[in-house]
C-alpha positions in Angstrom: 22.1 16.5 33.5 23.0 14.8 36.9 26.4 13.4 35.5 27.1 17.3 34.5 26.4 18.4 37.7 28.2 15.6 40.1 31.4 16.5 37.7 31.0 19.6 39.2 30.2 19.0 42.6 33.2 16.8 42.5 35.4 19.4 41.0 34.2 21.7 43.9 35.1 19.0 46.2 32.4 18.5 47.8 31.5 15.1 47.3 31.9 11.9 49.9 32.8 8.5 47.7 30.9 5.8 49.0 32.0 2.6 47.7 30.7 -0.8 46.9 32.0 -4.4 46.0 30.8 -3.7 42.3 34.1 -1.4 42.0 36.2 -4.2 43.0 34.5 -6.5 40.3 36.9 -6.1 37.2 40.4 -6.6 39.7 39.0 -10.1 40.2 37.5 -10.1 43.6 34.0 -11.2 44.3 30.1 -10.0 44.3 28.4 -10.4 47.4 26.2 -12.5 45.8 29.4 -14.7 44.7 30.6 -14.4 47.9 27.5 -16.0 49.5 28.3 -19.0 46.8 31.8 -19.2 48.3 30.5 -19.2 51.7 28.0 -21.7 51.1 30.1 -24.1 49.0 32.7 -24.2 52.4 30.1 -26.1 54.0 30.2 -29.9 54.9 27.4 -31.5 53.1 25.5 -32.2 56.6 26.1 -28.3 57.4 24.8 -27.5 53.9 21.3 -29.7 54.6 20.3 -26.9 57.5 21.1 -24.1 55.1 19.4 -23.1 52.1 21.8 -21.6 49.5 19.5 -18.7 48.3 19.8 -17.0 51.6 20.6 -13.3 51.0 24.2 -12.9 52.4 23.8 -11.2 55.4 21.2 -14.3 56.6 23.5 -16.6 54.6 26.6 -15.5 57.1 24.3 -15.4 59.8 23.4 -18.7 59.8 26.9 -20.0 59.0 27.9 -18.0 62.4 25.0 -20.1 64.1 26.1 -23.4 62.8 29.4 -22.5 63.8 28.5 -22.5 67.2 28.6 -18.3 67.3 31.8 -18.5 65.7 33.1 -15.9 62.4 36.9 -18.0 62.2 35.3 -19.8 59.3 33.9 -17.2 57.6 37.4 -14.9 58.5 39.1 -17.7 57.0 37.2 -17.7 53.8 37.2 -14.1 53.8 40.6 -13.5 54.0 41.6 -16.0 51.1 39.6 -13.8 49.0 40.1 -10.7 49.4 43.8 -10.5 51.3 45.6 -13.6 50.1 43.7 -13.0 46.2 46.3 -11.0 44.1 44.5 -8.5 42.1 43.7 -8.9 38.4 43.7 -5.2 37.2 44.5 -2.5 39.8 44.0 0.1 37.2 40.3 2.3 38.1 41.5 2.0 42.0 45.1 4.1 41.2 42.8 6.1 38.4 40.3 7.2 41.5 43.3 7.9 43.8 44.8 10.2 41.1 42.0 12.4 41.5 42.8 14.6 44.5 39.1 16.3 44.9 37.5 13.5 47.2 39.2 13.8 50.8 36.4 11.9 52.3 35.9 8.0 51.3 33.8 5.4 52.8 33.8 1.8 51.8 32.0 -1.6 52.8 34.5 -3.2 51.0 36.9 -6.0 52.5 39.8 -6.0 50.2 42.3 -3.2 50.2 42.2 -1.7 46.6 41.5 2.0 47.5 44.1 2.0 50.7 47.2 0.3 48.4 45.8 3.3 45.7 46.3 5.7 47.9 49.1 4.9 49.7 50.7 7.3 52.3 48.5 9.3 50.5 45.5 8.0 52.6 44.5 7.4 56.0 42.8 4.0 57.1 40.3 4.9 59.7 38.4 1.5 61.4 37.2 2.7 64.8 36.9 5.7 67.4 40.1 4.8 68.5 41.4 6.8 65.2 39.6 9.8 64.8 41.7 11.9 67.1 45.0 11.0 65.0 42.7 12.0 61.5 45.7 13.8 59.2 44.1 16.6 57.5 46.2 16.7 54.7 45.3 12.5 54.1 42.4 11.4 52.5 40.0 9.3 55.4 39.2 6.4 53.9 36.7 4.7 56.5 36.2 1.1 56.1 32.7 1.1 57.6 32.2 -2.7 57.1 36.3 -3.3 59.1 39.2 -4.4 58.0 40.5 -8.2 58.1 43.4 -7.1 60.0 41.0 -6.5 62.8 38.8 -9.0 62.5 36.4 -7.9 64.8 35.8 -5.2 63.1 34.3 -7.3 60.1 30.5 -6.6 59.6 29.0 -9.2 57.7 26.1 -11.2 59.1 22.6 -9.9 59.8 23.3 -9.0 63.9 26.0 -6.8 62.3 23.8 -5.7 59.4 20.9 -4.7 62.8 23.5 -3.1 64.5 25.1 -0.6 61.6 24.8 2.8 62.5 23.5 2.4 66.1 24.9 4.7 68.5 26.9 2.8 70.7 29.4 4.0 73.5 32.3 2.3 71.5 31.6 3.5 68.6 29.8 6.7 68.9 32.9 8.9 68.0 33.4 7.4 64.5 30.1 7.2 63.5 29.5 11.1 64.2 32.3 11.9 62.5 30.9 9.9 59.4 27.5 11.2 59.9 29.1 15.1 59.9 30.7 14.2 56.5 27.7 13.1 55.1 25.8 16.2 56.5 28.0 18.5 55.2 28.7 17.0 51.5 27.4 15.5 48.9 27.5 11.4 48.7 28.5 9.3 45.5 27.9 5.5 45.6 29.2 4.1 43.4 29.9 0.1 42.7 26.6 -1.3 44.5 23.6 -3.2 43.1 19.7 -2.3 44.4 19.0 -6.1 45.5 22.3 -5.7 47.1 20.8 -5.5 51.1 23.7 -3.2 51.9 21.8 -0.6 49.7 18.8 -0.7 51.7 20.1 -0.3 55.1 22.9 2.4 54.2 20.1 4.4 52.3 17.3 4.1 55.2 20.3 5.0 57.9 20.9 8.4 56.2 17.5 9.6 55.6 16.9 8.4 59.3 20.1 10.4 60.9 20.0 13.2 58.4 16.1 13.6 57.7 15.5 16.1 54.9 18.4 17.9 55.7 21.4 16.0 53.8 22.6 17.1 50.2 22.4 15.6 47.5 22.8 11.7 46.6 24.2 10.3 43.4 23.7 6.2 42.9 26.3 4.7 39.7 24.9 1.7 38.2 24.4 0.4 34.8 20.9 -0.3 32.8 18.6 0.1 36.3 14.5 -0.8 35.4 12.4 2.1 35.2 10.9 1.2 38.7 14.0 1.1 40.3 15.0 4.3 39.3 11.4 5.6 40.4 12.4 3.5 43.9 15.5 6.2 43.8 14.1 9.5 42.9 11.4 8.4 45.8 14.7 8.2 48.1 15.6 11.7 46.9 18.9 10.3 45.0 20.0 10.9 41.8 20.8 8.0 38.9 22.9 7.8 36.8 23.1 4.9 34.0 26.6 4.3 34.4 29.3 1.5 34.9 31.8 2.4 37.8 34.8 2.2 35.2 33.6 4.3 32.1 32.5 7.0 35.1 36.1 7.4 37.0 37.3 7.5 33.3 35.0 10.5 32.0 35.2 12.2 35.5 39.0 12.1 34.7 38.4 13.5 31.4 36.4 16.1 32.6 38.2 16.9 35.5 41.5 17.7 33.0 39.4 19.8 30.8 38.1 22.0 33.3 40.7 22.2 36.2 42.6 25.0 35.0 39.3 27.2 34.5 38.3 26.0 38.3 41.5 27.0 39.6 40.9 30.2 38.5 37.3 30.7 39.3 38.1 29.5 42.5 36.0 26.4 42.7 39.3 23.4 43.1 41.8 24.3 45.9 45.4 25.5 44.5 46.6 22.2 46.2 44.2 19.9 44.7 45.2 21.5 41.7 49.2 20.9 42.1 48.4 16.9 43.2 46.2 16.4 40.1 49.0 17.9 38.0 51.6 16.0 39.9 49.3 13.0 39.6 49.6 13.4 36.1 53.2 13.6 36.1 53.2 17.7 35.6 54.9 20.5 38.6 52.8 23.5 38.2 53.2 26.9 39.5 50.5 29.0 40.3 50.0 32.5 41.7 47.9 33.9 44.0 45.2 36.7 42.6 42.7 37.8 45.2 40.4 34.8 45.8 41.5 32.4 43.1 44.7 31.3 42.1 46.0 31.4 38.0 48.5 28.9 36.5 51.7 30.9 36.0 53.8 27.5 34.5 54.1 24.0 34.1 56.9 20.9 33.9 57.3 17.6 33.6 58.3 16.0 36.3 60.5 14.2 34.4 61.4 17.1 32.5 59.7 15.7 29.4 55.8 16.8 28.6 52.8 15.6 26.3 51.1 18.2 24.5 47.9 17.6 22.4 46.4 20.3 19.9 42.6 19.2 18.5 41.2 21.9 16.2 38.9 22.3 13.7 38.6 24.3 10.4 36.5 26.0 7.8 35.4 23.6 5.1 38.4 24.6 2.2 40.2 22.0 0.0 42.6 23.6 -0.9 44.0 24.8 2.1 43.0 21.7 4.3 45.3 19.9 1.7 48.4 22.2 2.2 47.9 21.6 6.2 47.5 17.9 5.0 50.8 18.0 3.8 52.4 20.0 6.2 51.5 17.1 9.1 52.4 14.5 7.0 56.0 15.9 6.5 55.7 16.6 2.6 56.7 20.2 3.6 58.8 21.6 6.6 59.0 24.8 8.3 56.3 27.2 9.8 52.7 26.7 8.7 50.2 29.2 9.8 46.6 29.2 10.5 45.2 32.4 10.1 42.7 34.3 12.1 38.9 33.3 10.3 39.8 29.6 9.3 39.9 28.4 12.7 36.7 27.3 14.1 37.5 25.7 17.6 40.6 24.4 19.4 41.8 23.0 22.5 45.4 22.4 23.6 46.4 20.1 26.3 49.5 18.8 28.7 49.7 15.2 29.4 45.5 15.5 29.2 45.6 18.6 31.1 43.7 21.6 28.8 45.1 24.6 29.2 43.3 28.0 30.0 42.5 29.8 26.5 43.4 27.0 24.6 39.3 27.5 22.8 39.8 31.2 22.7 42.9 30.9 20.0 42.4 33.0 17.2 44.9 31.6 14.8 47.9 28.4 15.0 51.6 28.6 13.8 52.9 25.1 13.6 56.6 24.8 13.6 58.7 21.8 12.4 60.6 19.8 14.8 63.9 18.6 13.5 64.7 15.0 14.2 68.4 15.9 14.6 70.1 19.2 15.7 74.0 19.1 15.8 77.6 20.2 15.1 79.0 19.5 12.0 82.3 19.8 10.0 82.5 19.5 6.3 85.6 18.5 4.3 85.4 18.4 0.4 87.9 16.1 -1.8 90.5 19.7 -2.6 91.0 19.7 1.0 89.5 22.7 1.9 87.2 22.2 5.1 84.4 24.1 7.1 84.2 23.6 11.2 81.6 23.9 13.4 78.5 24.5 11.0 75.3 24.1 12.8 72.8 22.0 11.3 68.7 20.6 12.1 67.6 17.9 9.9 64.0 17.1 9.3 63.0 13.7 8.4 59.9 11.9 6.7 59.2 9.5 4.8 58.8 11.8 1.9 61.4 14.4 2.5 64.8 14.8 4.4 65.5 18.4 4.9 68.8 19.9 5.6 69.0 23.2 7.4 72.3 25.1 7.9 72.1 28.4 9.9 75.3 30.6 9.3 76.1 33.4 10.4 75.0 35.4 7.8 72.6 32.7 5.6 70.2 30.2 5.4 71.0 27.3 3.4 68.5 24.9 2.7 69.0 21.1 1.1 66.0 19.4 0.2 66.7 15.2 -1.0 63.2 13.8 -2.0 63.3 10.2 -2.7 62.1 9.4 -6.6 63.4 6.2 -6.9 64.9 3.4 -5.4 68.4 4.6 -4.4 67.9 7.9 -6.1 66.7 11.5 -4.9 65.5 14.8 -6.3 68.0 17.5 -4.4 67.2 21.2 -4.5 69.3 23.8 -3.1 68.4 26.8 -1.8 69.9 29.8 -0.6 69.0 32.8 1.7 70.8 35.8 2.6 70.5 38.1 5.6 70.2 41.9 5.2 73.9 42.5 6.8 77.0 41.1 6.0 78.7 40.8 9.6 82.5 40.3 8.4 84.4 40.2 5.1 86.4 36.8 6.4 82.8 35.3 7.6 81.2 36.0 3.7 84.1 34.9 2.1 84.1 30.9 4.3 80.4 31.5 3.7 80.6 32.0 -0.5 83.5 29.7 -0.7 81.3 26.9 1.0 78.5 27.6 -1.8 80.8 27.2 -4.6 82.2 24.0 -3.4 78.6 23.3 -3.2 77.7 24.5 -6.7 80.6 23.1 -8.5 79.4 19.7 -7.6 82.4 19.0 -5.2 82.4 15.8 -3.8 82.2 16.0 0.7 82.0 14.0 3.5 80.6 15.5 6.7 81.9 14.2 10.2 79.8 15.0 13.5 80.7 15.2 17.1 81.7 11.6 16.7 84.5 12.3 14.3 82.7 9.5 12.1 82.2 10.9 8.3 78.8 10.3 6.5 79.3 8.5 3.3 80.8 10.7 0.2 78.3 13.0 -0.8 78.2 15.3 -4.0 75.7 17.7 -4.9 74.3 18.0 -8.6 76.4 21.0 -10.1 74.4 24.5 -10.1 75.3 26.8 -12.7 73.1 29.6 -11.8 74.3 29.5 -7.9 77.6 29.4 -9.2 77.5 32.0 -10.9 76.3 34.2 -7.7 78.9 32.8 -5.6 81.8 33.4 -7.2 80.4 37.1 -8.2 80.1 37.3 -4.2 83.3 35.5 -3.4 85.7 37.9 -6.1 84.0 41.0 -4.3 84.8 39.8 -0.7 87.8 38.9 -1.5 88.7 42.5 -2.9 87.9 43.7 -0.1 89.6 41.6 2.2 92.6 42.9 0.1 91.4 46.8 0.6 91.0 45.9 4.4 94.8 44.9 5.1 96.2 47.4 2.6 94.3 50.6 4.2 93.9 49.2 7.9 90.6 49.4 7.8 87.7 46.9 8.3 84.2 46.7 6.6 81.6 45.9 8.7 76.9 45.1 8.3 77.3 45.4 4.6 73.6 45.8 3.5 74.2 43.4 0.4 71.9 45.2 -1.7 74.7 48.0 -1.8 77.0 45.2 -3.7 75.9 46.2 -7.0 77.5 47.8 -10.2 78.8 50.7 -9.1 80.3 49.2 -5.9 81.7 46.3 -7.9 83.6 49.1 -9.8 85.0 51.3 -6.9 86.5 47.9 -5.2 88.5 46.9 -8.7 89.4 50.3 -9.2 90.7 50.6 -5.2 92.2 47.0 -5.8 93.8 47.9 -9.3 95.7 50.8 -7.6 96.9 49.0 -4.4 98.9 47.0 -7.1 100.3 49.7 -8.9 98.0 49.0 -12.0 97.6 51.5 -14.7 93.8 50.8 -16.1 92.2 51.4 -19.4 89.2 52.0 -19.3 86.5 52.9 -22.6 85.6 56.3 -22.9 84.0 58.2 -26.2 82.6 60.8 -24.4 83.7 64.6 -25.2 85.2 66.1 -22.4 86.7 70.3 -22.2 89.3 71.9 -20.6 89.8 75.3 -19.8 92.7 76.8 -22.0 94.7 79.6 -19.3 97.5 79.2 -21.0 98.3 80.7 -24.8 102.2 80.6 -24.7 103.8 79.6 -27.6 104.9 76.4 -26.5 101.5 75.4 -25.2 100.2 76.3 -28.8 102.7 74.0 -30.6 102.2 71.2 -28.0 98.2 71.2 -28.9 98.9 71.3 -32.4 101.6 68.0 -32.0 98.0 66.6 -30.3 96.5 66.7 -33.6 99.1 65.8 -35.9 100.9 63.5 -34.4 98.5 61.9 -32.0 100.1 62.9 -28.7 98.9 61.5 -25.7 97.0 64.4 -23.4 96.9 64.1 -19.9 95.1 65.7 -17.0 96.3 66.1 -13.7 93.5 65.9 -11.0 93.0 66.5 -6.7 93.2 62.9 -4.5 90.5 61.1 -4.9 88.9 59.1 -1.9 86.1 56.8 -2.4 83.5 55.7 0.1 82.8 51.5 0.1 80.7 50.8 2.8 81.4 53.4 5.4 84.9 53.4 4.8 87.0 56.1 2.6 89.5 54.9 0.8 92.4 57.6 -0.5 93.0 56.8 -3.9 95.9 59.5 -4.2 96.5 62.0 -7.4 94.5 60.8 -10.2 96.8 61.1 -14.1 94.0 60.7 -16.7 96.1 59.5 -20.3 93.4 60.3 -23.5 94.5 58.0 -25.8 95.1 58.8 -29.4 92.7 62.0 -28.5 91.7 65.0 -31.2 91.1 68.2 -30.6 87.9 69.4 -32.3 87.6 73.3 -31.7 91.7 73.5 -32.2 91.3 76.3 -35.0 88.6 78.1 -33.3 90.9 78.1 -29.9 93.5 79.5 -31.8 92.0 82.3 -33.1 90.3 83.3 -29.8 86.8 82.2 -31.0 86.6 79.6 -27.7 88.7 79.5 -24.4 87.8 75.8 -24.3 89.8 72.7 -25.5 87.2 70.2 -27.0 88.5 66.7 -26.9 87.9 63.0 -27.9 89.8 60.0 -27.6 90.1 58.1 -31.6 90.4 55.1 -29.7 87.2 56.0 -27.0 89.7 54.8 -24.1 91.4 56.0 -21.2 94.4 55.6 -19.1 93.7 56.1 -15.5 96.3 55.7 -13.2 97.2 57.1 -9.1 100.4 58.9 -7.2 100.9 59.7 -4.1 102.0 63.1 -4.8 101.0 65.5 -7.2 103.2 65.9 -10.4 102.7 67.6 -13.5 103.2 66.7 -16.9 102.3 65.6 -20.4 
């Protein structure tokens, strides 16, 4: 419960850091208590007899500085070997803490320089009054309460300083109100100190003394505490919690990236504390201004790359759990959809950052991410060659996938490994609605029956190198479609330069029987063809004409087997938006009969009955209109 609400105070930031050696302990730099060793083990063994080694270390240094004749070079000495010339261990919780933008107010008793080096120009050493009127808004104070080693008289350490810590004093008045108006005004985190630690004692009893009942609240971080020394804190009026100073910077890190988005908008983190954790995180963001908040409008990585993360959770369904299963593992490629009812919870984040309404999704659509996406040209062994296809391959180590968008198709080519050396290949192919160009579908259905007919390829890339020789296993069935396809463009690639015209978003579910038909028969009479075509239908025609000579003709029809032909008007046909002017049609009835001849002659019928013996027809076109038998 207190852990939940200092990750929130901190996210409001409004929280001081107050920081002990015990935060410095996994870098490599010492515990008071070992640094009391140290200091002790410096000693000359005469020096050592008037000093008892379990001295706490403020009485420890004191009496040092006494033997010393009132002088700290010694201890300074000893001091800065350990915590100046010492090269760090592990620097990584220190640039961790200084990647979290929410404190602006630290305060240290620490000697070494961990949190300054974290922070960089990012931060703002403050050591005396001297400072305060140069304090940079924009920086983080970082006040070194107990100095710094490049001043050395700055360095509290010995029980004289320990007496004098927090006493109003002329010289250091200025800095010490400052501090106290920080810890007035926020709440205070310490964090890396230990209860027998004396530094505890004094900095607690200070605060309550300056800020009486007055102060906010107090948050102490340090691991497996006794019962009575947590009942020794709650009496103090601070907060524990059972905590190592590492696993807490890490989950305040974690929670700060689950929740920064939603504070930004509820107005709790500041839109700049929000773009520095972002940035700290190596993300830009941009955000917008609405009313009293801010909302996150975009985000990049600052090296233009990003990390996404997607954690979800589904209904319990075998089935379909195994079909996602197979998706992820790269069995399948393409879209896979999680639909609205199966998910139970998710959460998307950027480089660790969750993003707003990332646990409100209803439903997922995952999308394969080809491992290659190029420009290829393909060249078959009879020399004919394709430029420019592009291509996205998908790779696992159960599937290689192929994909090849056209300009009117999909072509897919699956190669699933079965054995060593040797792959399962599947083909498939997928139309668009429109046809864009006659010259487009014919490249297009030319490339498929290379493909079908088992032609051997290579395929070069941008590099001009060719893949090894590669044939598909012949398909019968798609050959069979493409060369239906490729004879029917190429008609009309014939009808388009003989009539000037050009066919255009050909729905390809008009290519069917009928349409096959009207292209031969358009083709057939741009050659000069005559066609035959079967016909045993009866067909009539209207007798005007009873002259003698018209008589004898229709009976020649009968006994002789005279060929009959009809005159007709042009005839223009209509293929895919375009009309196409046939000319005069000549009908020739082969071998025909005349059925109702006797009954026409007599006047019984005015119509000719006829019927081809033979059940064909001789169609043929003109120009112009001429009559005749």
């Amino acid at each position: 419960m207190h852990k939940e609400n200092l990750f929130k105070l901190i996210r409001s930031e409004e929280v001081v850091l107050w920081a002990g050696a015990g935060l410095s302990l996994y870098a490599g730099f010492p515990s008071g208590e070992k640094l009391g060793t140290i200091l002790y083990n410096s000693l000359s063994d005469s020096e050592k007899k008037e000093i008892r080694p379990d001295l706490l270390l403020p009485d420890l240094a004191e009496a040092i500085y006494r033997i010393k004749g009132n002088n700290k070079n010694s201890i300074i000495r000893i001091l800065s070997k350990q915590f100046v010339d010492f090269i760090p261990e592990s620097t990584l919780y220190h640039d961790k803490l200084a990647s979290i933008p929410h404190f602006k107010t630290i305060i240290t008793t620490n000697y070494d320089k961990l949190i300054e080096n974290a922070y960089g120009q990012r931060g703002q050493l403050l050591l005396a009054s001297r400072h305060i009127p140069y304090i940079e808004k924009e920086k983080v104070s970082i006040f070194k309460v107990h100095g710094d080693l490049s001043e050395p008289d700055s360095i509290i350490l010995t029980k004289t300083d320990f007496n004098n810590f927090f006493k109003n004093s002329s010289e250091s008045e200025v800095y010490w109100t400052v501090i106290k108006e920080k810890l007035a005004t926020k709440n205070v985190l310490f964090i890396g100190y230990n209860l027998e630690d004396p530094n505890v004692s004094v900095i607690f009893d200070r605060i309550s003394e300056v800020l009486g009942t007055h102060r906010r609240e107090c948050f102490f971080i340090s691991p497996n505490l006794t019962f009575n020394k947590i009942l020794e804190l709650d009496r103090k009026g601070i907060h524990y919690i059972d905590s190592t100073g590492e696993a807490f910077i890490d989950e305040l890190d974690l929670d700060i990236k689950q929740n920064i988005t939603k504070d930004l908008e509820k107005g709790m983190t500041s839109a700049n504390t929000f773009r520095d954790f972002l940035y700290n995180n190596k993300l830009i963001a941009e955000v917008k201004s609405n009313k009293d908040s801010f909302k996150l409008v975009s985000l990049n990585g600052i090296d233009g790359k990003i990390e996404g993360k997607l954690n979800f959770s589904l209904k319990n369904d075998e089935e379909f759990n195994a079909k996602l299963n197979d998706f992820i593992k790269g069995y399948k490629f393409g879209d896979f959809e999680i639909p609205e009812g199966r998910l139970l919870k998710s959460d998307f984040t950027v480089n660790g950052i969750k993003l707003p309404g990332s646990d409100e999704v209803a439903w997922l659509k995952f999308q394969s991410v080809p491992s290659i996406t190029s420009i290829i040209d393909i060249r078959f062994d009879d020399g004919s060659e394709f430029n420019e296809i592009p291509v996205k391959i998908y790779r696992s180590p159960f599937l290689i996938e192929i994909h090849v968008q056209l300009k009117s198709a999909f072509l897919k080519i699956n190669f699933e490994p079965v054995a060593q050396g040797r792959n399962k290949t599947n083909f498939h192919y997928e139309h668009e609605e429109n046809c864009l160009r006659v010259k487009d579908e014919i490249e297009l259905f030319l490339l498929l029956n290379n493909f079908a007919s088992g032609k051997q390829f290579k395929i070069y890339t941008q590099t001009g190198i060719p893949y090894t020789p590669t044939t598909l296993k012949k398909l019968p069935p798609l050959l069979k479609v493409t060369q239906y396809y490729l004879a029917y463009f190429s008609n009309l690639k014939i009808l388009e330069q003989h009539y000037d015209v050009r066919f255009s978003n050909i729905n390809i579910k008009s290519i069917n029987k009928e349409a096959y038909e009207f292209v031969m028969l358009a083709v057939a009479v741009t050659k000069g063809e005559t066609l035959i075509v079967n016909f045993n239908k009866e067909f009539q025609v209207e007798l005007n004409d009873v002259s003698d000579r018209i008589i004898s003709q229709l009976k020649k029809v009968n006994k002789d087997g005279v060929p009959f032909v009809a005159l007709f008007q042009e005839e223009v046909l209509e293929i895919h938006g375009q009309k196409i002017n046939l000319g005069f049609k000549r009908v020739e009835y082969l071998k025909p009969k005349i059925l109702n001849l006797d009954s026409v002659l007599k006047g019984a019928e005015q119509k000719l009955k006829f019927k081809s013996k033979r059940a064909r027809v001789k169609y043929s076109y003109n120009e112009d209109f001429k009559e005749g038998l």
